[in-house]
PDB file of N, CA, C and O in Angstrom:
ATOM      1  N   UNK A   1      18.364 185.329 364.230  1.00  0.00           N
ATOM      2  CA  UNK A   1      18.935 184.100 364.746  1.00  0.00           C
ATOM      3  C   UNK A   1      17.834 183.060 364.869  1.00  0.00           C
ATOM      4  O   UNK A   1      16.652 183.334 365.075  1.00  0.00           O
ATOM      5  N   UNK A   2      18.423 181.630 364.697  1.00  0.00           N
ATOM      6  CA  UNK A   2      17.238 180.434 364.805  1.00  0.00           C
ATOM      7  C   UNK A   2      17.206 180.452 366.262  1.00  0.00           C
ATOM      8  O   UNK A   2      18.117 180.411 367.089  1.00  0.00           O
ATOM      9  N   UNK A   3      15.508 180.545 366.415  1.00  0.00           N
ATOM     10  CA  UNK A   3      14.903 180.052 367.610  1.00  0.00           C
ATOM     11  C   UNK A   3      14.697 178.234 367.721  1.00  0.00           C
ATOM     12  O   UNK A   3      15.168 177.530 368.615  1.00  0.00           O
ATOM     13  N   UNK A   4      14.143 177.921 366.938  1.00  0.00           N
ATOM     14  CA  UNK A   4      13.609 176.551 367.066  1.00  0.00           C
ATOM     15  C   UNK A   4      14.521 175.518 367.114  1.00  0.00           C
ATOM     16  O   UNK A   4      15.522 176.175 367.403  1.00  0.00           O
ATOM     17  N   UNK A   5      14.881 174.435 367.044  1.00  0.00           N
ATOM     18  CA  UNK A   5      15.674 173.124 366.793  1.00  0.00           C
ATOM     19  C   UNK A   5      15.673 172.880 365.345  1.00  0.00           C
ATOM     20  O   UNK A   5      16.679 172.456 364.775  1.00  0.00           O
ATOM     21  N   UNK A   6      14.176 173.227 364.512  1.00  0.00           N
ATOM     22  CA  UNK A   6      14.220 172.819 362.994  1.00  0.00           C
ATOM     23  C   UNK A   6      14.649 174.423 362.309  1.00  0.00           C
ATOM     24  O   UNK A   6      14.898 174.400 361.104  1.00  0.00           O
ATOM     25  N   UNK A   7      14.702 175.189 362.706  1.00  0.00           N
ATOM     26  CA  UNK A   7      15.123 176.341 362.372  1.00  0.00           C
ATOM     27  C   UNK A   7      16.818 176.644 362.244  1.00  0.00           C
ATOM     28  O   UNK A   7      17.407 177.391 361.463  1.00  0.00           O
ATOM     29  N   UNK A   8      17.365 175.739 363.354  1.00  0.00           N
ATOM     30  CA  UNK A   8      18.852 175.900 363.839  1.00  0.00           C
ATOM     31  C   UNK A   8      19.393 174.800 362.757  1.00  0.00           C
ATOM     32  O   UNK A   8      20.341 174.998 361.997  1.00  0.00           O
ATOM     33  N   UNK A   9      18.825 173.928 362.808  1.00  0.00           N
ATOM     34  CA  UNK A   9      19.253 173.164 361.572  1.00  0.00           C
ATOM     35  C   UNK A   9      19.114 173.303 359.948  1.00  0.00           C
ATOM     36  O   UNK A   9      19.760 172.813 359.022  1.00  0.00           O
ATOM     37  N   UNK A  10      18.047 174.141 360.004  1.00  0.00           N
ATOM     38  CA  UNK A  10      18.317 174.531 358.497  1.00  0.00           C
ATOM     39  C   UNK A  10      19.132 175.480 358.240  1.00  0.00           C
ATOM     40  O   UNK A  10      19.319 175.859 357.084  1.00  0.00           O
ATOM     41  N   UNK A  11      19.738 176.003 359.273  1.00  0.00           N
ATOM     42  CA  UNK A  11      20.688 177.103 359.048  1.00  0.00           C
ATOM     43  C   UNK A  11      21.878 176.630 359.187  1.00  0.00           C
ATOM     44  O   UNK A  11      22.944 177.233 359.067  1.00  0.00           O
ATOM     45  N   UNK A  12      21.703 175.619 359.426  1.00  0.00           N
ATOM     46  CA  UNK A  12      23.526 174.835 359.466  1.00  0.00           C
ATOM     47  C   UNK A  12      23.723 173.907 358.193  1.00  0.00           C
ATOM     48  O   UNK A  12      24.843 173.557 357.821  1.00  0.00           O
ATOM     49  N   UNK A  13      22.114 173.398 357.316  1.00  0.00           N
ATOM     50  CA  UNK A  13      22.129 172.742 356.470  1.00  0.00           C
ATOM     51  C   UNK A  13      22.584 173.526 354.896  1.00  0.00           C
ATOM     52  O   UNK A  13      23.080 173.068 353.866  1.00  0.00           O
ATOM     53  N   UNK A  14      22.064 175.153 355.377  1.00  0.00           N
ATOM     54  CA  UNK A  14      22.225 176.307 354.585  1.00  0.00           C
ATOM     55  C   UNK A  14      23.587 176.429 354.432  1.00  0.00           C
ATOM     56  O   UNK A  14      24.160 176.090 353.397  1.00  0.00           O
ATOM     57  N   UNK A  15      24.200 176.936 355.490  1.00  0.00           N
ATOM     58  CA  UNK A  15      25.517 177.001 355.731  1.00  0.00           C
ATOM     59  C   UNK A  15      26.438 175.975 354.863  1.00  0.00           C
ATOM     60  O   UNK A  15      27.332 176.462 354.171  1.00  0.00           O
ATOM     61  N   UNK A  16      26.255 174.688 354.884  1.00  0.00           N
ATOM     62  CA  UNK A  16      27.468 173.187 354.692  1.00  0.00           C
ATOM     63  C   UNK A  16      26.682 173.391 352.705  1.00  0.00           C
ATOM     64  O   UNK A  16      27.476 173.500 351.771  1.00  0.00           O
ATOM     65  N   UNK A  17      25.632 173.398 352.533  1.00  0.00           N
ATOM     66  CA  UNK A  17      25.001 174.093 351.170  1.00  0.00           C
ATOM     67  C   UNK A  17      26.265 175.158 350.305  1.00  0.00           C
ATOM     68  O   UNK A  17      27.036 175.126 349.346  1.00  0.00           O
ATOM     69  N   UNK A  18      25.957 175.770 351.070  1.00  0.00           N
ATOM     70  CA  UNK A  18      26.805 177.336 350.422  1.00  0.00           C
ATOM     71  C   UNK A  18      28.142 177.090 350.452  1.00  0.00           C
ATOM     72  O   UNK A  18      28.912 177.061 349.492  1.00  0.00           O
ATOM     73  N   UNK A  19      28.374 176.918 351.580  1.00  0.00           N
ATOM     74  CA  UNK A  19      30.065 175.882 351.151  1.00  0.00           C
ATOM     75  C   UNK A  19      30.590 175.414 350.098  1.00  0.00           C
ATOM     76  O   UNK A  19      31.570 175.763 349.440  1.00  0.00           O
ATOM     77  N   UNK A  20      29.541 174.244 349.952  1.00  0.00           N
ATOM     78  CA  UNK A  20      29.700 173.350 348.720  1.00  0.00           C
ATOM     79  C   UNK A  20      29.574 173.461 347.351  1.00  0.00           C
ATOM     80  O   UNK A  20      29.792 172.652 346.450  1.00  0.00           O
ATOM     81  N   UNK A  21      29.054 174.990 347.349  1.00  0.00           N
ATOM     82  CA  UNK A  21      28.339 175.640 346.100  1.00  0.00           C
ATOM     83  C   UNK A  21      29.181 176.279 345.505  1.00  0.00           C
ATOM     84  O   UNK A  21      29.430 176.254 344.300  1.00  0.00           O
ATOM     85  N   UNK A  22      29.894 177.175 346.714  1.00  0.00           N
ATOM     86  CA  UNK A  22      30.819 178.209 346.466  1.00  0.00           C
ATOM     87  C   UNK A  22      32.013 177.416 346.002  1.00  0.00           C
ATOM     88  O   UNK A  22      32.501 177.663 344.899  1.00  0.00           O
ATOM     89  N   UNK A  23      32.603 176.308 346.921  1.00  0.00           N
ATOM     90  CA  UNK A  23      33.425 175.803 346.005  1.00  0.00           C
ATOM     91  C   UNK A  23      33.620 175.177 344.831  1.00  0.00           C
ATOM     92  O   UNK A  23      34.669 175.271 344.195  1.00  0.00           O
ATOM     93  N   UNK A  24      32.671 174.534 344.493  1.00  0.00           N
ATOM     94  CA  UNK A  24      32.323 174.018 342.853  1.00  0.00           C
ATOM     95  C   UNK A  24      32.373 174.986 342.128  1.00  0.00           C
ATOM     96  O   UNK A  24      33.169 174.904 341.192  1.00  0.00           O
ATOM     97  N   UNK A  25      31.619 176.166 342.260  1.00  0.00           N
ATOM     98  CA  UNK A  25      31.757 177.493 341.581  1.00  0.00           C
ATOM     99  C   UNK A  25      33.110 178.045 341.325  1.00  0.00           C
ATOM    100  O   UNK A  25      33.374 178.795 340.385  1.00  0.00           O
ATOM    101  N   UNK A  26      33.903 177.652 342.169  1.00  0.00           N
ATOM    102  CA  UNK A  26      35.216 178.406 342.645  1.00  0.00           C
ATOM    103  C   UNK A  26      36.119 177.790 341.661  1.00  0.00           C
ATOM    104  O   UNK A  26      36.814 178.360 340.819  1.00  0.00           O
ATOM    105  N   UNK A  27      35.964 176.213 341.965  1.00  0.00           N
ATOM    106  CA  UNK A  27      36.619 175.134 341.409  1.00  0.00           C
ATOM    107  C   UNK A  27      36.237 176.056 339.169  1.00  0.00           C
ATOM    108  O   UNK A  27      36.950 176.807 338.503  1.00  0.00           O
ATOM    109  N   UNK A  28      34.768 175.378 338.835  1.00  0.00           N
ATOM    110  CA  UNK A  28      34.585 175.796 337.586  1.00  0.00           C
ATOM    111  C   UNK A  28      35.356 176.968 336.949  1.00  0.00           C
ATOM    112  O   UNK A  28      35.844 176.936 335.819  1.00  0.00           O
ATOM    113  N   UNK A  29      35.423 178.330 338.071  1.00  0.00           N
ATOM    114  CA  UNK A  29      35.856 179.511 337.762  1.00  0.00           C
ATOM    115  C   UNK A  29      37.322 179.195 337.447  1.00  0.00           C
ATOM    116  O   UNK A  29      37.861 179.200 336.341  1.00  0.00           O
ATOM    117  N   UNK A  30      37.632 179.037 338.137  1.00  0.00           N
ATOM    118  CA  UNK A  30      39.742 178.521 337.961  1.00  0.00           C
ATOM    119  C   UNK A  30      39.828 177.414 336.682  1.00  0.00           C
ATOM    120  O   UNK A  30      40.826 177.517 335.970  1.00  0.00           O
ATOM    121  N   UNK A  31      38.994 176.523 336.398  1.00  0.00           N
ATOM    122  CA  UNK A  31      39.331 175.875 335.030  1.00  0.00           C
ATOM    123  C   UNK A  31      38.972 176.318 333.755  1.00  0.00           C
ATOM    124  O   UNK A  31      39.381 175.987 332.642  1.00  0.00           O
ATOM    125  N   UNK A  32      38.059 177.198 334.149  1.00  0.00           N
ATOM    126  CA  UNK A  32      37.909 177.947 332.470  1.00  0.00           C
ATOM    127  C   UNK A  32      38.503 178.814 332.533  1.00  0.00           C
ATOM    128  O   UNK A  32      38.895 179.224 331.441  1.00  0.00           O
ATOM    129  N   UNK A  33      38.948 179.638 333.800  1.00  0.00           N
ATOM    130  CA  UNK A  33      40.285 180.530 333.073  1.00  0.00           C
ATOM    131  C   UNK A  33      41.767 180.099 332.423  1.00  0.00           C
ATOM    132  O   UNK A  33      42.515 180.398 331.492  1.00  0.00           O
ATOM    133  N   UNK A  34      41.671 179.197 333.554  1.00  0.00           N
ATOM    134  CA  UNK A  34      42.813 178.533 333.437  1.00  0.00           C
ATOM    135  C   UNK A  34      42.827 177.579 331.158  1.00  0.00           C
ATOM    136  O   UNK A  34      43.599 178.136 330.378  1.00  0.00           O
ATOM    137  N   UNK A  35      42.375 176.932 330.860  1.00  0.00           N
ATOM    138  CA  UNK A  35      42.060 176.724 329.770  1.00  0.00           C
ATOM    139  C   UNK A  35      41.666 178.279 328.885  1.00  0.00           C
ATOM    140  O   UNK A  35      41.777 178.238 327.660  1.00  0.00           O
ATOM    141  N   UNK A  36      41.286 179.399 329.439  1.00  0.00           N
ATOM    142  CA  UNK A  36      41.513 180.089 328.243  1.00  0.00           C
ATOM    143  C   UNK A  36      42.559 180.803 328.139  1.00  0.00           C
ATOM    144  O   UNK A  36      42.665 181.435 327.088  1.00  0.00           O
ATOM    145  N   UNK A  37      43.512 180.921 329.036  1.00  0.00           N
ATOM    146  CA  UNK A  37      44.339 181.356 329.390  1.00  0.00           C
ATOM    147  C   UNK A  37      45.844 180.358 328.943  1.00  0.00           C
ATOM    148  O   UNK A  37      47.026 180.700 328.946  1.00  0.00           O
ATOM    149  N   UNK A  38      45.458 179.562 328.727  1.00  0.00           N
ATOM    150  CA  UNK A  38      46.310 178.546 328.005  1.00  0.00           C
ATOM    151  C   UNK A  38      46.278 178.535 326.554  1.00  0.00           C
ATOM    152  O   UNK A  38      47.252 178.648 325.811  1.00  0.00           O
ATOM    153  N   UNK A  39      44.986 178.379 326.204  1.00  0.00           N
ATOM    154  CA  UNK A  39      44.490 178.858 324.653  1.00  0.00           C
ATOM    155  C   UNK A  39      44.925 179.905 324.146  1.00  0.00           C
ATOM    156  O   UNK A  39      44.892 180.015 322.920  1.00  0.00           O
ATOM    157  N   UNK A  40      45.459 180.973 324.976  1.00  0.00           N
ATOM    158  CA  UNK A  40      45.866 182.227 323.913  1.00  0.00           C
ATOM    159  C   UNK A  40      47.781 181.584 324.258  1.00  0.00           C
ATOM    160  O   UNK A  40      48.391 181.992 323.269  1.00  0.00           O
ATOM    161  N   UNK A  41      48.438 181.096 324.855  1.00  0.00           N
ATOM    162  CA  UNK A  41      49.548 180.591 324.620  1.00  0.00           C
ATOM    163  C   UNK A  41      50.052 179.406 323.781  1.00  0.00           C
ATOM    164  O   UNK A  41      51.011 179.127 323.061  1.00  0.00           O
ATOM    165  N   UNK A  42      49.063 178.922 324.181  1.00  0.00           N
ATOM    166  CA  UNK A  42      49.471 176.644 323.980  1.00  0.00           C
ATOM    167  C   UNK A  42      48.095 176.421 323.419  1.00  0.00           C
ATOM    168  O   UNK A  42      47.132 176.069 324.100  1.00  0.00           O
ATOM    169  N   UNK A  43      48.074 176.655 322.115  1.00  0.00           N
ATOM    170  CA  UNK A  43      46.504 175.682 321.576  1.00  0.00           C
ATOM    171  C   UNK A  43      46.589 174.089 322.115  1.00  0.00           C
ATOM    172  O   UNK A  43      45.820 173.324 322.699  1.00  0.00           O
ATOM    173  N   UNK A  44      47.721 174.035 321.680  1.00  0.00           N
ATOM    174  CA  UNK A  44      47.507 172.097 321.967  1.00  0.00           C
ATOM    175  C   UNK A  44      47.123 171.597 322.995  1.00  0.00           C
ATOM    176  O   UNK A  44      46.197 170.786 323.005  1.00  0.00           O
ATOM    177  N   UNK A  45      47.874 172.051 324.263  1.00  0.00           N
ATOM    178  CA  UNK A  45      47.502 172.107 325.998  1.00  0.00           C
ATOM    179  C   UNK A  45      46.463 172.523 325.987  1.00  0.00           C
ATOM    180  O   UNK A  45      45.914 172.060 326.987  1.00  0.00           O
ATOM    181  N   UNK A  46      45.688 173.240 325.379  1.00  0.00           N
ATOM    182  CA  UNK A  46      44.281 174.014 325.707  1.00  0.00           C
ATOM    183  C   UNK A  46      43.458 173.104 325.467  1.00  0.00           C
ATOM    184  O   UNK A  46      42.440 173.089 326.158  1.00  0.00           O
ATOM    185  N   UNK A  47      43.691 171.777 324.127  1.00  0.00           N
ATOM    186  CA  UNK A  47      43.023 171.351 323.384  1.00  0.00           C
ATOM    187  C   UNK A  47      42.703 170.007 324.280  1.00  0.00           C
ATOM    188  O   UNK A  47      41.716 169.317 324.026  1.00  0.00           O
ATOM    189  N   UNK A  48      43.558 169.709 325.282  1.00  0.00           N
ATOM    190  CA  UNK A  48      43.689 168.338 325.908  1.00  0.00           C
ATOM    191  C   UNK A  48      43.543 169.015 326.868  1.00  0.00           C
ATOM    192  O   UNK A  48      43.579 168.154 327.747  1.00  0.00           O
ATOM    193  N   UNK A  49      43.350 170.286 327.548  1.00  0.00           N
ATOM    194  CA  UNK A  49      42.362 170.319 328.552  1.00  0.00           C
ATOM    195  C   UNK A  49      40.480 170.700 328.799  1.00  0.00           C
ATOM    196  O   UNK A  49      39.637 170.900 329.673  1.00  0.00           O
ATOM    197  N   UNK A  50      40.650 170.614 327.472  1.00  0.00           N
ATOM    198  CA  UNK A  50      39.315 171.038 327.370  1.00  0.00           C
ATOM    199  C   UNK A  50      37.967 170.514 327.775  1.00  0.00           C
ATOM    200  O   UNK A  50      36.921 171.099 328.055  1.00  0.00           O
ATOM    201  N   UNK A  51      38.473 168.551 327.698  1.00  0.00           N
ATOM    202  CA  UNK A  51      37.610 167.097 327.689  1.00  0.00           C
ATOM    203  C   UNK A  51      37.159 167.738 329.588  1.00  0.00           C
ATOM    204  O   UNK A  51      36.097 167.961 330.170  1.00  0.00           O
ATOM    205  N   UNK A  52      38.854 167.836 330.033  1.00  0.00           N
ATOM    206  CA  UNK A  52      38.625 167.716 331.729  1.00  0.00           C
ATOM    207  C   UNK A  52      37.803 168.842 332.113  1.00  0.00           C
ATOM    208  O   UNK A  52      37.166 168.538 333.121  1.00  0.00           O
ATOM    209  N   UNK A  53      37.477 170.400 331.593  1.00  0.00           N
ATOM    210  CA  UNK A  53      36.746 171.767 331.792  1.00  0.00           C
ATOM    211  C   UNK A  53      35.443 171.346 331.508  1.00  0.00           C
ATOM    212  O   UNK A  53      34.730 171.325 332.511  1.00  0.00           O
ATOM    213  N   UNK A  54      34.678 170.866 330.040  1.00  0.00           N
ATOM    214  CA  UNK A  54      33.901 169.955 330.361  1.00  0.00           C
ATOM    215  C   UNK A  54      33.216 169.028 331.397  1.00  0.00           C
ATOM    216  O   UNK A  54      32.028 168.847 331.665  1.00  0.00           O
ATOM    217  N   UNK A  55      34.069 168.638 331.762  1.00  0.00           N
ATOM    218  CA  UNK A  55      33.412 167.667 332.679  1.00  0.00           C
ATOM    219  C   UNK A  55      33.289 168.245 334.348  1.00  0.00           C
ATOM    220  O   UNK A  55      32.503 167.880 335.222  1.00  0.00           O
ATOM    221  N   UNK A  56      34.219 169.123 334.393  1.00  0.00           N
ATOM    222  CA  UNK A  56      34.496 170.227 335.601  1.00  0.00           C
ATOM    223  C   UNK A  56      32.933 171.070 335.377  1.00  0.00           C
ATOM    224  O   UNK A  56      32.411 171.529 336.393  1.00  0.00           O
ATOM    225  N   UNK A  57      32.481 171.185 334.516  1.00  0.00           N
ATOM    226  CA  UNK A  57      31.379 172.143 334.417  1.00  0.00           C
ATOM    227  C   UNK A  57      30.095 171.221 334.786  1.00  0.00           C
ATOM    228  O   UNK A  57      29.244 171.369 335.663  1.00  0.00           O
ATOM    229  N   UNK A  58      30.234 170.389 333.970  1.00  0.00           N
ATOM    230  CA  UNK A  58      29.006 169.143 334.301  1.00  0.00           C
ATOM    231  C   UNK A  58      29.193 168.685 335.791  1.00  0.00           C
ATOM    232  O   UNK A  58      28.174 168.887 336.453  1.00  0.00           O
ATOM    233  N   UNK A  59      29.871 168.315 336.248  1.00  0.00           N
ATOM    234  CA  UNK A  59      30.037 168.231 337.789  1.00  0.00           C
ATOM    235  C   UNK A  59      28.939 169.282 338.705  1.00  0.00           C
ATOM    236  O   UNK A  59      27.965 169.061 339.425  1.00  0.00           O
ATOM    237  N   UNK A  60      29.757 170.678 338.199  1.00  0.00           N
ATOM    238  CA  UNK A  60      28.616 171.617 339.404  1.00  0.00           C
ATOM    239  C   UNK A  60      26.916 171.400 338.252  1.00  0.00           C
ATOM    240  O   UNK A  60      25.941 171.880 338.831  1.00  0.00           O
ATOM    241  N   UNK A  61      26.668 170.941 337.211  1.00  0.00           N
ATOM    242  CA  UNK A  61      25.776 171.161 336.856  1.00  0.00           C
ATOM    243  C   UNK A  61      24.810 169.788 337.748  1.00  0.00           C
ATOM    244  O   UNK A  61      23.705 169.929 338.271  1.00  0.00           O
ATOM    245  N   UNK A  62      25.677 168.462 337.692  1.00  0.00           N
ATOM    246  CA  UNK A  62      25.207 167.415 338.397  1.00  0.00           C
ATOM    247  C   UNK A  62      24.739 167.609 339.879  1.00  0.00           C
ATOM    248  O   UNK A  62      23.865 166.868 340.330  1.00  0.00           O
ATOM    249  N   UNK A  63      25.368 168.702 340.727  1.00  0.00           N
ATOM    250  CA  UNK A  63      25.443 169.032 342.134  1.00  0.00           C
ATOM    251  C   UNK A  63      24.676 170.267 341.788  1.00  0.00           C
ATOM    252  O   UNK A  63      25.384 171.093 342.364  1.00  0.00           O
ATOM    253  N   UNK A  64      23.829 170.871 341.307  1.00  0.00           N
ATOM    254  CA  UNK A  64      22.773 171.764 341.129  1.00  0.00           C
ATOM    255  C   UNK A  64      23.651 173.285 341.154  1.00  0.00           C
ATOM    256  O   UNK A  64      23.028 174.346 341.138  1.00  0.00           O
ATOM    257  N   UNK A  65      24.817 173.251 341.185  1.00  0.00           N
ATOM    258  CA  UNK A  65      24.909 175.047 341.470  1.00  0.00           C
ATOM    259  C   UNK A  65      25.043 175.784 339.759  1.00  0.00           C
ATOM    260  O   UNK A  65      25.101 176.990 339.518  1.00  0.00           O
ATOM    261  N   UNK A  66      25.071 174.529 338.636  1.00  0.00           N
ATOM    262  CA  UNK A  66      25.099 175.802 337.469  1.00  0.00           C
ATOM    263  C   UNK A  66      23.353 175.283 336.933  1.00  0.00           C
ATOM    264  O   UNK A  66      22.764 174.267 337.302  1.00  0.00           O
ATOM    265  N   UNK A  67      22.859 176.325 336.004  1.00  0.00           N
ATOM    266  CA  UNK A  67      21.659 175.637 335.358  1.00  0.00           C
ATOM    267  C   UNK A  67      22.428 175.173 333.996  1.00  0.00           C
ATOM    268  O   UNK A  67      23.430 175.688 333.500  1.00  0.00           O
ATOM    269  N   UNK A  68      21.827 174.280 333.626  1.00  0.00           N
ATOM    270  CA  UNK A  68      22.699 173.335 332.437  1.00  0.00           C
ATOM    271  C   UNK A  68      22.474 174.262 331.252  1.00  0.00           C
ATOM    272  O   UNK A  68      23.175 173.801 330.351  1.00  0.00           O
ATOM    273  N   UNK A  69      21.905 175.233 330.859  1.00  0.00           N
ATOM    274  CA  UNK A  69      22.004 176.370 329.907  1.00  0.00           C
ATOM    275  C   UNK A  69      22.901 177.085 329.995  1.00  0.00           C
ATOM    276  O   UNK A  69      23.483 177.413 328.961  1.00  0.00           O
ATOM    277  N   UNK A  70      23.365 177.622 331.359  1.00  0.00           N
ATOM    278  CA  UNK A  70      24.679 178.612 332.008  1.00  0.00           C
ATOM    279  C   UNK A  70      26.068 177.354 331.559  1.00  0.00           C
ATOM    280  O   UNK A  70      27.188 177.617 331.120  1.00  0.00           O
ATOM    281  N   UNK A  71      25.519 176.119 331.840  1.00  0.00           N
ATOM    282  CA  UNK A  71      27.051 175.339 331.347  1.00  0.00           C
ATOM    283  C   UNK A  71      27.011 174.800 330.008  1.00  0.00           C
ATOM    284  O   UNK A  71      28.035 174.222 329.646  1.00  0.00           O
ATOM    285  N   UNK A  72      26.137 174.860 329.272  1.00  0.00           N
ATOM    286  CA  UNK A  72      26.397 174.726 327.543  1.00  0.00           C
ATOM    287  C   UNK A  72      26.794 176.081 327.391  1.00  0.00           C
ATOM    288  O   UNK A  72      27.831 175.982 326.734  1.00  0.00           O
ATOM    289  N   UNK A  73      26.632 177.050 327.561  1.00  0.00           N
ATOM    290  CA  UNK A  73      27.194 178.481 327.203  1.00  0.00           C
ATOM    291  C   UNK A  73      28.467 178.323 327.328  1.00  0.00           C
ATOM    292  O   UNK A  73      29.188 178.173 326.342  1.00  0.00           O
ATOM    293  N   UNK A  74      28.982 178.337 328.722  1.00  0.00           N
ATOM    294  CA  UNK A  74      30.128 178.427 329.163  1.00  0.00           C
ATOM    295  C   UNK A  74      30.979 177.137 328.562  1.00  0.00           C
ATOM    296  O   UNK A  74      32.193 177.332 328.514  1.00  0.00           O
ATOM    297  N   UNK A  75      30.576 176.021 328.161  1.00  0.00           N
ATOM    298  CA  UNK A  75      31.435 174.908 327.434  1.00  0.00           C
ATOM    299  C   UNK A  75      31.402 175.695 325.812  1.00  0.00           C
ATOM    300  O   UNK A  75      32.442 175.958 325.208  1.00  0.00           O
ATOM    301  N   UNK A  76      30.282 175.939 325.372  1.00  0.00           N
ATOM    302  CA  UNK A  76      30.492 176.505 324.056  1.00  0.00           C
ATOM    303  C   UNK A  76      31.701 177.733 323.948  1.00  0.00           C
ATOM    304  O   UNK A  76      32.491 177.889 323.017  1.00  0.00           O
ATOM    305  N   UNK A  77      31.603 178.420 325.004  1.00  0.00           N
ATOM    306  CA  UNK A  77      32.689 179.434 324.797  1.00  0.00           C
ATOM    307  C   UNK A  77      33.978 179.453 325.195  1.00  0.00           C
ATOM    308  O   UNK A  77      34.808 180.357 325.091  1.00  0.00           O
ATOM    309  N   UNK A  78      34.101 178.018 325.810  1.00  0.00           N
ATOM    310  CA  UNK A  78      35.391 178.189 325.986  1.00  0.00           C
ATOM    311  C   UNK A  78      36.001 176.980 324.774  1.00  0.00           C
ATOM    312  O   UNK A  78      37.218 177.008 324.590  1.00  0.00           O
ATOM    313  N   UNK A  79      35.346 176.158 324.135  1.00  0.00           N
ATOM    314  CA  UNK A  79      35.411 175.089 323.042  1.00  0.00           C
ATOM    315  C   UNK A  79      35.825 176.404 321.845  1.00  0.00           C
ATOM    316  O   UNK A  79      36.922 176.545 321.305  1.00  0.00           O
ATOM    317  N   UNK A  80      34.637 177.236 321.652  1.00  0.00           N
ATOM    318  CA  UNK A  80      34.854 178.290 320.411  1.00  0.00           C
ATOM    319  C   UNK A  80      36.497 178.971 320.732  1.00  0.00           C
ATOM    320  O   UNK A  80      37.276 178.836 319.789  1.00  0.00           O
ATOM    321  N   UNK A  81      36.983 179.595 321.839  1.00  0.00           N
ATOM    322  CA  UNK A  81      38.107 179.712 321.624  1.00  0.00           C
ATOM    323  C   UNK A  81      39.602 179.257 321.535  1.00  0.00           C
ATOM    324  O   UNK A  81      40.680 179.748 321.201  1.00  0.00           O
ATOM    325  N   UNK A  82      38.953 177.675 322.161  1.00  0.00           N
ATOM    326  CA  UNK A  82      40.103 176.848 322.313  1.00  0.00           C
ATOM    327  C   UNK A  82      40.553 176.650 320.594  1.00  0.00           C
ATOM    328  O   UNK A  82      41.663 176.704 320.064  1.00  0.00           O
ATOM    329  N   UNK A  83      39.115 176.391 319.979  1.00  0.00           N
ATOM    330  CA  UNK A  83      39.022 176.093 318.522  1.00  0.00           C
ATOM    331  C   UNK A  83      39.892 177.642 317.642  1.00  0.00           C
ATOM    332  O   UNK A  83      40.842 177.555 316.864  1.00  0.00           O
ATOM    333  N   UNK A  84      39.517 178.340 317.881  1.00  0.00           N
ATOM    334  CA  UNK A  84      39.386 179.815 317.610  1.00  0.00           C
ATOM    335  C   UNK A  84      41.803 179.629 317.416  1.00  0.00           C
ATOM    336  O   UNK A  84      42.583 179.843 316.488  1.00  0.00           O
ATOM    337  N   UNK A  85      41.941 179.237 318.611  1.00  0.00           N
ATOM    338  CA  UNK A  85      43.631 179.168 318.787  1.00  0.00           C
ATOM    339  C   UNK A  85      44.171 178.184 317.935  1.00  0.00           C
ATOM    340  O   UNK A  85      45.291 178.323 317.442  1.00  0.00           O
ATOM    341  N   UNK A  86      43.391 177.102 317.704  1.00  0.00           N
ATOM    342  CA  UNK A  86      43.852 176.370 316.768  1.00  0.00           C
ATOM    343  C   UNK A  86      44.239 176.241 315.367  1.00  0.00           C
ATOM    344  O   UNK A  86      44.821 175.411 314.668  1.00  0.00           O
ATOM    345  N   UNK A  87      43.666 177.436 315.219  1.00  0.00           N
ATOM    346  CA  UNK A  87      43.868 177.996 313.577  1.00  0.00           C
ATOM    347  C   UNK A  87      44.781 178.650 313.541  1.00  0.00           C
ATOM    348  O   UNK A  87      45.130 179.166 312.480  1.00  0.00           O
TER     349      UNK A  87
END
């Protein structure tokens, strides 16, 4: 447990942190399923959601919780199968 005043506050700054992390994370996780999960039904819907998963990924990359290598991966692979349905 924090003893200090600057101790008690970094643990509350930690806390409102992890929050914010977890949900961006949370948020990213639900749109790329959601888009690949559309892709094996509805190429077309997959295809016009893809711009918004994109930008859903760049978001947590802008707010530090993905490293921008983990979100070109994850845009490449969900682009390759959106593409992948389109054929």
């Amino acid at each position: 447990m924090a003893n200090t005043k600057q101790a008690k506050k970094r643990a509350e700054q930690n806390n409102r942190l992890r929050q914010r992390n977890r949900a961006a994370r949370t948020r990213v996780r639900g749109v790329v399923k959601t888009t690949r999960a559309t892709a094996e039904s509805d190429a077309k819907k997959a295809e016009e959601m893809l711009p918004k998963t994109a930008s859903e990924i760049d978001v947590a990359v802008r707010k530090g919780v993905l490293h921008r290598r983990t979100a070109a991966r994850l845009k490449s692979r969900v682009a390759k199968r959106v593409n992948a349905a389109k054929k």
